[in-house]
C-alpha positions as CSV (number, residue, x, y, z in Angstrom):
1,X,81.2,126.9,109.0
2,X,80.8,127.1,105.2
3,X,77.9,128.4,103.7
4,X,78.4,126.3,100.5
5,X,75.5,123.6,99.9
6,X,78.0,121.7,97.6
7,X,75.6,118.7,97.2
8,X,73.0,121.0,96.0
9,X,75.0,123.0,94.0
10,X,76.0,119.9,92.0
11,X,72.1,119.1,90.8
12,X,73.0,121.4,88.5
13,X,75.3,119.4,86.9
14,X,74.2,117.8,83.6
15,X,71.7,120.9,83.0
16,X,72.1,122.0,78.8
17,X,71.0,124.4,77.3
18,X,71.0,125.1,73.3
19,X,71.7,127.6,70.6
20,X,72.3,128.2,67.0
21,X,73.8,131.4,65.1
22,X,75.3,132.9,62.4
23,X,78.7,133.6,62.8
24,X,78.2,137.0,60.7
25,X,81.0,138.8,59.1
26,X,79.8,141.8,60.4
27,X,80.7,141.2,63.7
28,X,84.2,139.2,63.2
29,X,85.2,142.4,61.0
30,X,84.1,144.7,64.4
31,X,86.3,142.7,66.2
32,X,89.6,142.7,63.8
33,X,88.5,146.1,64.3
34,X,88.7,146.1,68.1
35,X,92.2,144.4,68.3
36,X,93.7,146.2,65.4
37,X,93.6,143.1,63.2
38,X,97.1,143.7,60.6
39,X,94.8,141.6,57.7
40,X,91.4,142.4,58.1
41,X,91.0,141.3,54.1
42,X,91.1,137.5,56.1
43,X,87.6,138.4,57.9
44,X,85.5,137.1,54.7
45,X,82.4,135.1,53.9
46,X,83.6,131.2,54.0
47,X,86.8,132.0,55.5
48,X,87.8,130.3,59.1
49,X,87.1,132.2,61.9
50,X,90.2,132.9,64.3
51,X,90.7,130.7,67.0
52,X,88.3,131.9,70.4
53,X,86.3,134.6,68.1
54,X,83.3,132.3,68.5
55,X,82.9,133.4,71.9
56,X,81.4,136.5,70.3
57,X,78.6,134.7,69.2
58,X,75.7,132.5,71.0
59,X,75.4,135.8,72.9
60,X,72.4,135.6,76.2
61,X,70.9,139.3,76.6
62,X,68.6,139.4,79.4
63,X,66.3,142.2,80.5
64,X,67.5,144.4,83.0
65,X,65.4,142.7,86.0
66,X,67.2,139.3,85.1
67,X,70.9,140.4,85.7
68,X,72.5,140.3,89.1
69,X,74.2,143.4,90.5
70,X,77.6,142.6,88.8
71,X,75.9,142.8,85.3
72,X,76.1,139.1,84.9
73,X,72.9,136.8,84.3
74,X,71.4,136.7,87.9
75,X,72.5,133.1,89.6
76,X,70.4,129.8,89.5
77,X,69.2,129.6,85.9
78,X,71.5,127.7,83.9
79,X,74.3,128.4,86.1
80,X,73.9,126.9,89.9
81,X,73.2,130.0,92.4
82,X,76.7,129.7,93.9
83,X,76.4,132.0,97.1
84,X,79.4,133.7,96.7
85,X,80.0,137.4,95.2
86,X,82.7,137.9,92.7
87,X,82.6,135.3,89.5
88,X,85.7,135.6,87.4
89,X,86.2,133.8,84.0
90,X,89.2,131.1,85.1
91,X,90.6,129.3,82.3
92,X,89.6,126.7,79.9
93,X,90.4,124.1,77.4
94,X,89.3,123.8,74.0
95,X,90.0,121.8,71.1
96,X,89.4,123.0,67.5
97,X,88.4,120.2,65.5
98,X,87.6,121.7,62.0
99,X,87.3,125.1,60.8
100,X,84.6,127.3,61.3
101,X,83.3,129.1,58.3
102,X,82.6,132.6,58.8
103,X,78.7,133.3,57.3
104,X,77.5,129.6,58.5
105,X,75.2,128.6,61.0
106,X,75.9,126.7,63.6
107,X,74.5,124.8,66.9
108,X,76.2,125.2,70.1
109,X,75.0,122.4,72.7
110,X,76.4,123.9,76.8
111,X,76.0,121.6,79.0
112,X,77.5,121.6,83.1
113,X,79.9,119.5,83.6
114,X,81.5,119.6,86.9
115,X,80.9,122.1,90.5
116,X,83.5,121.8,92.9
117,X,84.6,123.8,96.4
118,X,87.5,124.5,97.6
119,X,88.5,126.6,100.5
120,X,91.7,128.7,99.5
121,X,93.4,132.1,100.9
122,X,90.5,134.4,100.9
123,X,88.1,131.6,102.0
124,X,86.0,129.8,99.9
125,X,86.1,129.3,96.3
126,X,83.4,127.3,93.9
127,X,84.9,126.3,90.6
128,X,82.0,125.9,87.4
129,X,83.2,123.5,84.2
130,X,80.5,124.1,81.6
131,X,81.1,121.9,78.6
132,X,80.3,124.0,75.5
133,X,80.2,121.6,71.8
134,X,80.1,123.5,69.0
135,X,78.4,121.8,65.7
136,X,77.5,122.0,62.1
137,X,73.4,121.6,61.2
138,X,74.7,118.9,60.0
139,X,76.5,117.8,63.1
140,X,79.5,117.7,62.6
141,X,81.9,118.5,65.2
142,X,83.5,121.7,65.4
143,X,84.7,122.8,68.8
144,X,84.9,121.3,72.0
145,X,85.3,123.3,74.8
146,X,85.7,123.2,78.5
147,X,85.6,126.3,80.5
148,X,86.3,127.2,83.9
149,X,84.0,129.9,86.4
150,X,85.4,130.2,89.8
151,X,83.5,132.3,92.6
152,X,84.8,133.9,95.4
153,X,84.2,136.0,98.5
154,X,84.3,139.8,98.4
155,X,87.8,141.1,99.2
156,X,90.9,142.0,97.6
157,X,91.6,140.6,94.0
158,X,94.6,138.6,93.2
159,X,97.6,140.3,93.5
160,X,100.4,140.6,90.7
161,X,102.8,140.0,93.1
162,X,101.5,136.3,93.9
163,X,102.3,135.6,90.2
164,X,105.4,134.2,89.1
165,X,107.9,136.5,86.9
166,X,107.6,135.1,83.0
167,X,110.6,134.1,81.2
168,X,111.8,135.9,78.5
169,X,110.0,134.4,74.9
170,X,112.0,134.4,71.4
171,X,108.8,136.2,69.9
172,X,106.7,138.9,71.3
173,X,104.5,141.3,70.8
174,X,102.9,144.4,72.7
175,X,98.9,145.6,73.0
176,X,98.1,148.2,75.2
177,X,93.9,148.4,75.6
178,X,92.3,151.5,75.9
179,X,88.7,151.8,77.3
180,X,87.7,152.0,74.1
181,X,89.2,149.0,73.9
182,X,87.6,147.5,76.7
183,X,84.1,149.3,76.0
184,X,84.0,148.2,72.0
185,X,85.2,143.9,73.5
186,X,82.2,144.4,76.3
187,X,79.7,145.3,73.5
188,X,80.7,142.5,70.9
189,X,80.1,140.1,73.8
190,X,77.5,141.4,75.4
191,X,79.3,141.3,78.6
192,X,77.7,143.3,81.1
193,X,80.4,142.7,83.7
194,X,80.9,145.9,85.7
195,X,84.4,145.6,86.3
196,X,85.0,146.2,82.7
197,X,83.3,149.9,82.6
198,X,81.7,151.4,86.1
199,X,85.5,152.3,87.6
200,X,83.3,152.6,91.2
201,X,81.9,149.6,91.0
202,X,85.4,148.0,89.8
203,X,87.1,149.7,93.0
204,X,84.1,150.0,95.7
205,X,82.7,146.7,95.6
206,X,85.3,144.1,93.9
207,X,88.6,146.1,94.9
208,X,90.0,146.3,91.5
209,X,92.1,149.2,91.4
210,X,91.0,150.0,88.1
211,X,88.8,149.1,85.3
212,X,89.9,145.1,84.7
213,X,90.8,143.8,80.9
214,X,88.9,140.8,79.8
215,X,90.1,137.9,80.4
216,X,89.2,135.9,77.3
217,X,90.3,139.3,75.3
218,X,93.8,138.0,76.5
219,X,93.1,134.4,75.8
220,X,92.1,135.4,72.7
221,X,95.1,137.4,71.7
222,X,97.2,134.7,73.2
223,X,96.1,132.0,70.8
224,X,95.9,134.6,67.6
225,X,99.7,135.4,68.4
226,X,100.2,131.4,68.4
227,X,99.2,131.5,64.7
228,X,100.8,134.3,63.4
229,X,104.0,133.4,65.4
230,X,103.9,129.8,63.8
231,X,102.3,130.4,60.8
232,X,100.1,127.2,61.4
233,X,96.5,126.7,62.9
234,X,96.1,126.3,66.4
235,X,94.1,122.8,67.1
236,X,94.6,123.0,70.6
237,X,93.9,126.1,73.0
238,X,94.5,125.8,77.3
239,X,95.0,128.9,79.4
240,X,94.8,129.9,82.9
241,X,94.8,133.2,84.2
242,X,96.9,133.9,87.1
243,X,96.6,138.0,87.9
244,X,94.4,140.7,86.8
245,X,95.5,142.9,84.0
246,X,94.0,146.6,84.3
247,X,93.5,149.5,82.4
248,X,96.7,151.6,81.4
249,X,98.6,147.8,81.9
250,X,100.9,147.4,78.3
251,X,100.4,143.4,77.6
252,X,103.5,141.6,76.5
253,X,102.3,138.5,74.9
254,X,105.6,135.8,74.5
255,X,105.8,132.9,72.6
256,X,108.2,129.8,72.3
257,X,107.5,127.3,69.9
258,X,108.4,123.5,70.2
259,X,107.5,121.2,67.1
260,X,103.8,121.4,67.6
261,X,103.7,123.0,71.2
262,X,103.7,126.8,71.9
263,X,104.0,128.2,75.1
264,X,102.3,131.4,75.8
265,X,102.1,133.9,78.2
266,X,100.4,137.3,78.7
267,X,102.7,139.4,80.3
268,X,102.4,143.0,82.3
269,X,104.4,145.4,83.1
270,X,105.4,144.2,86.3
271,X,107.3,141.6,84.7
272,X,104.5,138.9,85.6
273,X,102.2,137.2,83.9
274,X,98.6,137.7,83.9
275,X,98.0,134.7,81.5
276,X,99.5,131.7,80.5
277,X,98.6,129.1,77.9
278,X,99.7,126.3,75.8
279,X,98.7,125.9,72.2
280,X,99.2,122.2,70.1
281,X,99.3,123.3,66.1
282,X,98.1,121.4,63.0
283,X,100.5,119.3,61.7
């Protein structure tokens, strides 16, 4: 019999909880940094930030005694206390709806949007939509965003073999991550996720065969390589990961462009994809 109190899990929907920040150059020019950014002269006061770089601000940091033993914020505050071990970062939409100006303030209004269970291979799964709005002082609308937490029982992490092999993309591009990598992304998100640093943890307790790359790291590269591979602005952003991408792993990320479509995908060395995505451009 489950374990999963779905109809209490779901009071939590409609809980918010808000924010403001300063999305400081400081910080967007540590992270062109980080990914090796080819014009880092474009990381400037008044300048739009690139597309997913706000998830490096509105950053939570909790006191030791508040995190759970995955490094994560410990269940039941904000987020419902989903009984279930392992929470990975799913997918998500999000819809850029005017330019964010590196240097401004800005409000960010999460709210819970959805909990859902569903009982899948390796038992049961519990599927988190927080709605995240993204403002102006002044209110004006500036992202809308929809993302994805599922939680899963302990056991063995997706394979790459249940992905599906990518098809070849008229433009690509290659990243390989080092732990620095991985170290310098964890810090400028303040993302205490284990799996990302304590390689005994990774293996001993989540079966990760090795330290795991961020996933938004690859949704993040995903939708920069949409830009420069078009040479417009994305206005759209939806991605779904499908397979762990670990440490020593060189990421192909491939993209085909239709009118105002991209298709995206974030490729390993296997020949599957870890990613995909779809990106809608500015007109």
């Amino acid at each position: 019999m489950s374990r999963i109190d779905i109809e209490h899990l779901r009071t939590w929907i409609g809980r918010t909880h808000v924010n403001e920040d300063v999305i400081a150059p400081r910080h967007a020019r540590l992270m062109a940094a980080t990914i090796d950014l080819p014009d880092p002269a474009r990381i400037a006061d008044g300048a739009p930030l690139p597309p997913l770089w706000h998830w490096l601000y509105f950053l939570e940091g909790l006191p030791p005694g508040e995190l759970g033993r995955d490094g994560h914020p410990a269940r039941g505050g904000f987020l419902p206390p989903v009984p279930l071990p392992n929470r990975m970062w799913a997918g998500g939409r999000v819809a850029f709806l005017a330019p964010v100006p590196i240097g401004a303030r800005v409000k960010k209004v999460s709210s819970i949007l959805k909990v859902d269970h569903k009982v899948g291979r390796s038992g049961d799964l519990v599927f988190v939509t927080v709605l995240h709005e993204i403002r102006s002082l002044a209110g004006e609308p500036l992202i809308r965003e929809e993302h994805d937490i599922v939680y899963k029982s302990a056991g063995r992490p997706p394979a790459a073999a249940d992905a599906q092999p990518a098809a070849a993309a008229p433009f690509t591009k290659t990243f390989t991550p080092t732990s620095t990598t991985l170290f310098r992304y964890s810090a400028l998100t303040f993302n205490g996720h284990r799996i990302h640093y304590d390689l005994d943890y990774c293996r001993h307790v989540e079966g990760y065969a090795d330290l795991v790359i961020h996933g938004p790291l690859n949704a993040t590269l995903l939708a920069g390589f949409a830009e420069d591979a078009s040479g417009r602005r994305v206005r759209e952003f939806n991605y779904r990961g499908l397979a762990p991408a670990l440490l020593g792993e060189t990421i192909t990320l491939g993209a085909t462009i239709d009118g105002d479509r991209v298709a995206l995908a974030a490729t390993l060395g296997s020949g599957v994809r870890s990613m995909e995505a779809e990106a809608r451009l500015v007109p």
